[in-house]
Backbone bond lengths (Angstrom), bond angles and torsions (degrees), N, CA, C in turn:
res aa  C-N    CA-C-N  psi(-1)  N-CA   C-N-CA  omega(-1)  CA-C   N-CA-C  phi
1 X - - - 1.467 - - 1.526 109.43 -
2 X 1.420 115.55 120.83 1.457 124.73 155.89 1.332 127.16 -55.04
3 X 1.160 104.59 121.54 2.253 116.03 -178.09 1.761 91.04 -64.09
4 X 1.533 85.62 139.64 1.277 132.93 -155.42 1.883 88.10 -78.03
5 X 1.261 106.06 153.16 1.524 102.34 -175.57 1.209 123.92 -94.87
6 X 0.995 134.54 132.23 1.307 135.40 170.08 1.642 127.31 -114.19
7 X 1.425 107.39 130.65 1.850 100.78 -179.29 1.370 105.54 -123.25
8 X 1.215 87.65 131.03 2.011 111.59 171.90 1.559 114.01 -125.81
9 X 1.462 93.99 118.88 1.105 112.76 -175.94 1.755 115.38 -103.56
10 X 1.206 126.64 155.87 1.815 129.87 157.86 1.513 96.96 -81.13
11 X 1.112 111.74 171.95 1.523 134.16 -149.52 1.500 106.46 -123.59
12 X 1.342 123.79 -76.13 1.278 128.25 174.20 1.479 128.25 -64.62
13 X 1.401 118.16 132.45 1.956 105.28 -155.45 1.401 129.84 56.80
14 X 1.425 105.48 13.57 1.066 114.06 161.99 1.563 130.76 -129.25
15 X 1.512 108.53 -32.42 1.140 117.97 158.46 1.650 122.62 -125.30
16 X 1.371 118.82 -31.26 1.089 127.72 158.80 1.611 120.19 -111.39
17 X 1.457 111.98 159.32 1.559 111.01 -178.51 1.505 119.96 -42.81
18 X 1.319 133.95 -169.69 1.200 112.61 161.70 1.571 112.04 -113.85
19 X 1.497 118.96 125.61 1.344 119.89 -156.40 1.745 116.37 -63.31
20 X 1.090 104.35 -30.67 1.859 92.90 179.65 1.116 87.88 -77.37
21 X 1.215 143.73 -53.96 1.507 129.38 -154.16 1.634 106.13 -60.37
22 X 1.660 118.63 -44.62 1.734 112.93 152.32 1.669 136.12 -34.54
23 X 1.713 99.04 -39.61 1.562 121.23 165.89 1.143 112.70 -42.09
24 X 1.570 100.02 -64.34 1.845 120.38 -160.07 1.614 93.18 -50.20
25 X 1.202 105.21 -64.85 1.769 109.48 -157.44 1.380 99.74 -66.69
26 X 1.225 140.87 -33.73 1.775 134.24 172.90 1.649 92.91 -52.59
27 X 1.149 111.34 -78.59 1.457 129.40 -153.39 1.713 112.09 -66.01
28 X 0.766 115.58 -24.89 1.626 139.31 -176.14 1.723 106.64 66.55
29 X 0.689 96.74 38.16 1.619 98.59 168.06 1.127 126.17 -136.20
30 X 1.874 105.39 109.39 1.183 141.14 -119.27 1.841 94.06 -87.15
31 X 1.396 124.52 -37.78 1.097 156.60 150.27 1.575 115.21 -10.44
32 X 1.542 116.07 -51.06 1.037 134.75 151.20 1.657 129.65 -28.68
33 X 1.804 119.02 -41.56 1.065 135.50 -126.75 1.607 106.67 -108.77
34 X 1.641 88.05 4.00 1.604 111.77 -173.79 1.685 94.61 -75.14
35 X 1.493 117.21 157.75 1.530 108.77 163.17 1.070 80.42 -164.75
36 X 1.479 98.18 -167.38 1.979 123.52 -168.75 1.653 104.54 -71.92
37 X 0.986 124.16 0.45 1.213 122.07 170.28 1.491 116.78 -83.49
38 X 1.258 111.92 -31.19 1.235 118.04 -179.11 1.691 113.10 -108.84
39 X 1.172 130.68 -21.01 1.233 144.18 160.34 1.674 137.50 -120.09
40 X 1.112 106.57 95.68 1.630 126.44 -163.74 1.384 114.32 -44.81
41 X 1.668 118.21 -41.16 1.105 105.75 -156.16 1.405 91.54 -100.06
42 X 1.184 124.31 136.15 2.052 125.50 -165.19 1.472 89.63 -93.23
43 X 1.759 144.43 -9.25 1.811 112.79 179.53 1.762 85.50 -90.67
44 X 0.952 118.10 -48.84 1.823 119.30 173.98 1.455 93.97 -24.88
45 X 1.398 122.29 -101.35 1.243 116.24 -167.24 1.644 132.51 -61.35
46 X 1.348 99.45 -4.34 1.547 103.44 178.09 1.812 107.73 -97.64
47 X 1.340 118.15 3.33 1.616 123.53 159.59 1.134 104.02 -111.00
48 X 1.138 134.25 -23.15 1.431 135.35 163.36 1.808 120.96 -41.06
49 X 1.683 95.60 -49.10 1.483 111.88 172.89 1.190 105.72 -75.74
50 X 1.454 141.94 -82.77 1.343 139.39 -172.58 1.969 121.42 -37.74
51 X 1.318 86.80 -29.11 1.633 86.99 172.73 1.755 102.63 -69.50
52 X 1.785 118.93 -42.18 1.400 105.31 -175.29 1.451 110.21 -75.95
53 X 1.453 123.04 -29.21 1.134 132.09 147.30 2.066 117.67 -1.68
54 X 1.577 73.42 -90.75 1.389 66.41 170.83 1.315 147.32 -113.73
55 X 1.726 97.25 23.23 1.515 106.63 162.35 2.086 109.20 -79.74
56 X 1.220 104.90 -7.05 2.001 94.89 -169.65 1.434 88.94 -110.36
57 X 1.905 140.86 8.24 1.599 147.87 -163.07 1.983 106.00 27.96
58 X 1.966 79.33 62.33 1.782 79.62 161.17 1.779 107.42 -98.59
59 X 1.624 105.99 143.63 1.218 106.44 -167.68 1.718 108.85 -117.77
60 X 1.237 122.76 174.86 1.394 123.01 -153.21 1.872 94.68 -96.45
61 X 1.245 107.14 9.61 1.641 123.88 -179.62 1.766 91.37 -82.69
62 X 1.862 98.54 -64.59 1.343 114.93 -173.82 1.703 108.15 -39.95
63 X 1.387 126.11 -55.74 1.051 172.01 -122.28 2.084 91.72 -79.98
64 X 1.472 77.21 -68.02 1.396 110.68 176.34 1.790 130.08 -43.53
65 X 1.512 85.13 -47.31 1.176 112.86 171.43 1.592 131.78 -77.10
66 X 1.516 102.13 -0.05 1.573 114.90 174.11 1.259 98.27 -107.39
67 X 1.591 129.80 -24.83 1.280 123.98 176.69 1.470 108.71 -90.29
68 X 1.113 116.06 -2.23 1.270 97.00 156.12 1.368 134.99 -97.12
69 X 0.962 121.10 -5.99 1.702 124.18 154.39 1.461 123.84 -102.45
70 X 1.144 87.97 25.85 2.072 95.86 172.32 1.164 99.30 -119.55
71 X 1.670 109.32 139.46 1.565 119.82 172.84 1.631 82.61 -133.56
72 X 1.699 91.47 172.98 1.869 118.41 -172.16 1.600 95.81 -63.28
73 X 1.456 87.94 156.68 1.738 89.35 173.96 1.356 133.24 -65.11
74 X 1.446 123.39 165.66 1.390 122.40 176.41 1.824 100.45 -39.40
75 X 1.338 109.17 126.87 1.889 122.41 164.31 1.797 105.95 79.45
76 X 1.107 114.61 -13.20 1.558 108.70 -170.96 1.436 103.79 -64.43
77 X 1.361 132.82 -31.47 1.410 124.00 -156.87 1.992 89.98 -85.14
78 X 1.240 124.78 -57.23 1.149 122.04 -177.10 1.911 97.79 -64.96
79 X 0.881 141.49 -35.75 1.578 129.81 165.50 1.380 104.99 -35.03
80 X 1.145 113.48 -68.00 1.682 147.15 -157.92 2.171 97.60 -57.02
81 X 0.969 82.94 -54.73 1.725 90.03 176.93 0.882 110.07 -76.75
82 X 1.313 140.26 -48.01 1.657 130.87 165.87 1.436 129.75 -52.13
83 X 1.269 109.83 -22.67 1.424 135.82 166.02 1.463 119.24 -65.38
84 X 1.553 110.89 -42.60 1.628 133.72 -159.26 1.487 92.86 -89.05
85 X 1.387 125.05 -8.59 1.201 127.31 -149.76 1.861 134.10 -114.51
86 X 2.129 78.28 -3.57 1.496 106.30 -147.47 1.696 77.28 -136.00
87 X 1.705 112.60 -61.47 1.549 115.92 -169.31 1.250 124.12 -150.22
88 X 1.288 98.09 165.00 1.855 108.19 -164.95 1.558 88.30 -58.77
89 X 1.738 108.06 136.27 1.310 106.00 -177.81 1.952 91.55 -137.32
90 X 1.512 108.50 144.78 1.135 115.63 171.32 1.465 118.24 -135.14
91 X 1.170 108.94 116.41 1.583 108.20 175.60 1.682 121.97 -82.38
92 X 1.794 117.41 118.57 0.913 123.78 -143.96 1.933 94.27 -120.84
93 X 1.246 125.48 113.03 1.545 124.64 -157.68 1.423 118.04 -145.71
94 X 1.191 122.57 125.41 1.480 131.64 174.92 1.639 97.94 -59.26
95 X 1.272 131.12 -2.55 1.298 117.71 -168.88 1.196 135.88 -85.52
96 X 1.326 155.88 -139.36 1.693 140.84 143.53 1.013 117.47 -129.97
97 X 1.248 104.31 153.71 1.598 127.41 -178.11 1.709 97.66 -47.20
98 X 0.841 133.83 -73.74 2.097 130.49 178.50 1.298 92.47 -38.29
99 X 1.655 130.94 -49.91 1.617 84.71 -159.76 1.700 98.82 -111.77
100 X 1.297 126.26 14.19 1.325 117.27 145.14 1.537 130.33 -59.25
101 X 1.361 114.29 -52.88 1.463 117.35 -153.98 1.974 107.71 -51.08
102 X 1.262 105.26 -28.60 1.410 110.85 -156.22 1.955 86.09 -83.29
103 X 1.174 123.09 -47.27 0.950 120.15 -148.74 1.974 102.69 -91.15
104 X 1.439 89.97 -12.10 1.337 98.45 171.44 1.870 138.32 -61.72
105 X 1.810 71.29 -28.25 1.710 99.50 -151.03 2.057 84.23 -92.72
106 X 0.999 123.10 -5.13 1.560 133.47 178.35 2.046 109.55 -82.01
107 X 1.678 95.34 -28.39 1.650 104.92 -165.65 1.817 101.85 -125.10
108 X 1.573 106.29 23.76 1.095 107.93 132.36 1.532 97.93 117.39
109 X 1.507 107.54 -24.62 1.265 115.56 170.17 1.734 99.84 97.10
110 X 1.550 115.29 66.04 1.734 141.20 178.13 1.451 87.59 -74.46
111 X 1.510 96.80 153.92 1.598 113.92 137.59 1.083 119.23 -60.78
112 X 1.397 119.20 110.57 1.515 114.84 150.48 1.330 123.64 -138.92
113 X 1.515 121.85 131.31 1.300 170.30 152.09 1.691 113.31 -27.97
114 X 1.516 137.02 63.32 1.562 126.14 -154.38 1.254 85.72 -146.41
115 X 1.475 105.26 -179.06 1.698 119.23 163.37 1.215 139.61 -96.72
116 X 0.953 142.83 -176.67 1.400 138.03 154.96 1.600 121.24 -113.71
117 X 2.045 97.65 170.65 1.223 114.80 -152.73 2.045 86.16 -109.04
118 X 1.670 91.28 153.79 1.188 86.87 177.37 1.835 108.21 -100.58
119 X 1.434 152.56 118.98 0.718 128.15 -145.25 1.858 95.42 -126.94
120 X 1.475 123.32 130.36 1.377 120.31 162.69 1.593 121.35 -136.47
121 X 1.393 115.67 116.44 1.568 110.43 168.40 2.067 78.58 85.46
122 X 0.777 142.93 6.38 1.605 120.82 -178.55 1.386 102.54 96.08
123 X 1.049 143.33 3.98 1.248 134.22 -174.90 1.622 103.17 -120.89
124 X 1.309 104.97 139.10 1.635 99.27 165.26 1.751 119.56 -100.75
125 X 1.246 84.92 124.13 1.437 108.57 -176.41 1.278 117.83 -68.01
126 X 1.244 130.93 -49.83 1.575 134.05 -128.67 1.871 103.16 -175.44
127 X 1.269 125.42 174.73 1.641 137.47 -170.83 1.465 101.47 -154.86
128 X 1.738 113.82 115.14 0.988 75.17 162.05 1.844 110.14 -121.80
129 X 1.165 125.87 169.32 1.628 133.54 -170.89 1.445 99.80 -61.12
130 X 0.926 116.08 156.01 2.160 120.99 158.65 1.779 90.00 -92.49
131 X 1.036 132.60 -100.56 1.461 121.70 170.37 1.782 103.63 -94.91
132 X 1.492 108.11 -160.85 1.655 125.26 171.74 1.498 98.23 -94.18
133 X 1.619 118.97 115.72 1.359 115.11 164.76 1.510 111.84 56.83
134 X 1.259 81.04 57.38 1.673 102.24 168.06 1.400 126.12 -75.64
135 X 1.351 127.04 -25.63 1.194 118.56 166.19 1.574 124.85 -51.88
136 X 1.685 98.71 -40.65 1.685 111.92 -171.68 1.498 97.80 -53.12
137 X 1.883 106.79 -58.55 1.658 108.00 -148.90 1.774 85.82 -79.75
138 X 1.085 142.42 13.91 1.455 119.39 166.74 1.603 112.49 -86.06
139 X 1.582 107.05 -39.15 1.425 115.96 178.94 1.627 106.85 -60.59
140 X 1.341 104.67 -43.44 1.819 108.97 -155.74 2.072 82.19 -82.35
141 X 1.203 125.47 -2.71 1.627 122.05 -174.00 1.772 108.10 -99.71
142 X 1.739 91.26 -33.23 1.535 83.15 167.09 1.681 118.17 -106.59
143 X 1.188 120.72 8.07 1.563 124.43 164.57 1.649 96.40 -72.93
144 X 1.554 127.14 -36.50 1.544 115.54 -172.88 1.444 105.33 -70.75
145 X 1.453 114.51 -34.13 1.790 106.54 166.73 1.321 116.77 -68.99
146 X 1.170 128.57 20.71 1.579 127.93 145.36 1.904 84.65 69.43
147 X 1.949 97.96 48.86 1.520 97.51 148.04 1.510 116.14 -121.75
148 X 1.226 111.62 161.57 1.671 108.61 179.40 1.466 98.61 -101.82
149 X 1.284 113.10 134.79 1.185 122.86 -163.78 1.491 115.32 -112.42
150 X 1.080 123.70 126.40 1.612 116.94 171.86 1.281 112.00 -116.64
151 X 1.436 128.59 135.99 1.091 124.55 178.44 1.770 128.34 -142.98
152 X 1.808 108.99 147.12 1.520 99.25 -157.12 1.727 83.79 -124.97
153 X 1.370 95.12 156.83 1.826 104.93 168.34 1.781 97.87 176.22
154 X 1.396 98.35 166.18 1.558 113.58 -152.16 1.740 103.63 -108.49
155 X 1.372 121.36 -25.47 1.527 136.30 -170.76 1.308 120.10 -113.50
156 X 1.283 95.61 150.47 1.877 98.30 166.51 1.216 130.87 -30.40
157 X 1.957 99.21 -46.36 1.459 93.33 168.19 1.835 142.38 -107.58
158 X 1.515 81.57 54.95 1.805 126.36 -179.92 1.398 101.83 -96.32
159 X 1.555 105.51 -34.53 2.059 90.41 -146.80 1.714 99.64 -87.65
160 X 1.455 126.02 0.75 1.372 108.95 -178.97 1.438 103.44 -79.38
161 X 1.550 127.11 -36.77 1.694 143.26 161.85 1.251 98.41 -60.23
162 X 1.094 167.79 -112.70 1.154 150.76 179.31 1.560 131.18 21.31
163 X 1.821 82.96 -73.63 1.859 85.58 -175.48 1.900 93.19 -90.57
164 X 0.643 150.59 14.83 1.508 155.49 -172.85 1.842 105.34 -101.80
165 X 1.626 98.73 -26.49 1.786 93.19 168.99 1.117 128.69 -123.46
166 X 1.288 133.25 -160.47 1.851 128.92 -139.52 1.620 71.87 -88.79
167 X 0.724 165.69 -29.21 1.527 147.95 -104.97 1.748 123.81 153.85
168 X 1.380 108.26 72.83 1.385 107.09 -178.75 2.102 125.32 -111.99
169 X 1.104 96.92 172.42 1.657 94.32 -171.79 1.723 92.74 -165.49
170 X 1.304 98.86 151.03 1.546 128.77 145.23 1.400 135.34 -59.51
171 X 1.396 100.74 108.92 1.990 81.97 177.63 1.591 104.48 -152.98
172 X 1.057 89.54 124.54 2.035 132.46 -168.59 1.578 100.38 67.78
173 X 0.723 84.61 51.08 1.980 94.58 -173.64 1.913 94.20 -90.00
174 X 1.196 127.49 132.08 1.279 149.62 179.40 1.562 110.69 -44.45
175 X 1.198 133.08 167.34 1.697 117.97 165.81 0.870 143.12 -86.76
176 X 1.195 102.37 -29.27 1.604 112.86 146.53 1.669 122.64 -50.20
177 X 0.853 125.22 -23.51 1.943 123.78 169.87 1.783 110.31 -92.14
178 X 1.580 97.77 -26.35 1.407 87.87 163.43 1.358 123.64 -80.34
179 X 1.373 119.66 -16.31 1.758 121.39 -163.61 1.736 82.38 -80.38
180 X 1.347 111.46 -51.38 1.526 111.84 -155.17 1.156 106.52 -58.27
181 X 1.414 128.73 -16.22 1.777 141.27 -152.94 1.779 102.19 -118.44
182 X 1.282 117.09 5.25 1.701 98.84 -161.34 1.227 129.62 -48.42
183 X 1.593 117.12 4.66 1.572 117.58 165.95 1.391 113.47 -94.97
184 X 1.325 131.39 12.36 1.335 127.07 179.18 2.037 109.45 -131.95
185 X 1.461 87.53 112.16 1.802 97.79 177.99 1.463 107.54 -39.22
186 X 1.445 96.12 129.89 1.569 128.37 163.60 1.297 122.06 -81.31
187 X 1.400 142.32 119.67 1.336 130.46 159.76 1.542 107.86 -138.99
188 X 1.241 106.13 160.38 1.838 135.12 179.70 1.120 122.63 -112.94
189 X 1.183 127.44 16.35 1.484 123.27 -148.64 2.016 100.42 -152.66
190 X 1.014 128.63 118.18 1.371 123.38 166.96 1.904 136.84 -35.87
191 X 1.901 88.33 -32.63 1.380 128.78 -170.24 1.474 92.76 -84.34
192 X 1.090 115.07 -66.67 2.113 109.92 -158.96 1.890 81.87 -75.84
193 X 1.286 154.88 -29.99 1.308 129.91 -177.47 1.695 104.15 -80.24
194 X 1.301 107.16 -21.30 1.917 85.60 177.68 1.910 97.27 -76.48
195 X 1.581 116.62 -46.05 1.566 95.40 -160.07 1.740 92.28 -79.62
196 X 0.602 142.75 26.22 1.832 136.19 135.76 1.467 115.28 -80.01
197 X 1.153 96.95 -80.33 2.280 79.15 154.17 1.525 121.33 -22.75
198 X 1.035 118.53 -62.69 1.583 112.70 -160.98 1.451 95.46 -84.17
199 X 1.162 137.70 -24.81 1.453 121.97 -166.42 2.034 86.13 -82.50
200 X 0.970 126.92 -14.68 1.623 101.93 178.92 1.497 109.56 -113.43
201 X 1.352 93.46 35.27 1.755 113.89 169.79 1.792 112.70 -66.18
202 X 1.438 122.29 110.43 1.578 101.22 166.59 1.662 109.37 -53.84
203 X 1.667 86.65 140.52 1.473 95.33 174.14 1.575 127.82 -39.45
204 X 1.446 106.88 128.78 2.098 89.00 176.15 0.927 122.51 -48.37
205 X 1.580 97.65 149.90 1.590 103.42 165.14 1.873 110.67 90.32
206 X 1.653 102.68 -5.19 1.262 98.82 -173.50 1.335 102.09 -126.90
């Protein structure tokens, strides 16, 4: 018998916008607009933010208020259900629990696997990790349950989940992550990442 499939996906630029980059343009501070696409190491850029954080007194009110007029991207929620519908799907995200839940409850209400914010007086203080490079040890945690894993994400800090499962790819990932990656399929489209999914489907029934 063939292990049962499993898909893990990243979260930001992939199914929903990417939230600082929503920040930047509310708030106008351009500074913001940096993400894992452009900076690899996520505590680098995740003190990077909280220091501008709270040098310009953006608050987790402010915060709030960008997640509330952001929904998932054009097709992700019907992606997302067609997905939920076929296979065990886990959403795997550098993001946090505050600014998931709202945006979660829009895409149907997935598993997802992220961190949290440390929050005091309205201000965010502090981050803290669920483990180090948690995406990798979730894939390499559910390959030991004898699942086959496929996996999609858009950033640098995609490719350890990526190359860590039976089956990984890029999707809306920048060109620069594709030049750096040229052994791992690229796609833009909701449509060419499900029939890449399904074509590394174990056969039915098995």
């Amino acid at each position: 018998m063939r292990p049962q499939k499993m898909v893990t996906l990243d979260v930001e630029g992939v199914l929903i916008p990417e939230v600082w980059v929503n920040l930047a343009e509310r708030t106008g501070i351009d500074e913001l607009t940096r993400t894992t696409r452009d900076e690899p190491n996520y505590d680098t850029l995740m003190n990077y933010r909280l220091e501008i954080l709270e040098r310009e007194g953006v608050t987790m009110g402010d915060l709030r208020d960008v997640l509330a007029e952001m929904g998932p991207l054009d097709g992700a929620h019907e992606f997302l259900q067609s997905l939920r519908d076929q296979y065990q799907v886990i959403l795997l995200s550098d993001t946090f629990q505050q600014f998931a839940s709202p945006l979660m409850k829009q895409l149907g209400c997935p598993t997802i696997l992220c961190h949290q914010l440390r929050v005091k007086d309205d201000r965010i203080v502090d981050y803290v990790l669920r483990i180090d490079d948690h995406k990798r040890r979730s894939v390499e945690a559910f390959r030991s349950l004898n699942y086959q894993v496929v996996a999609a994400g858009d950033s640098y800090n995609d490719l350890s989940m990526i190359r860590a499962a039976n089956a990984g790819a890029l999707f809306h990932a920048p060109q620069n992550v594709i030049d750096e990656n040229p052994d791992l399929p690229a796609f833009d489209s909701y449509d060419e990442l499900r029939a890449w999914i399904d074509s590394s489907d174990p056969s039915p029934g098995t």
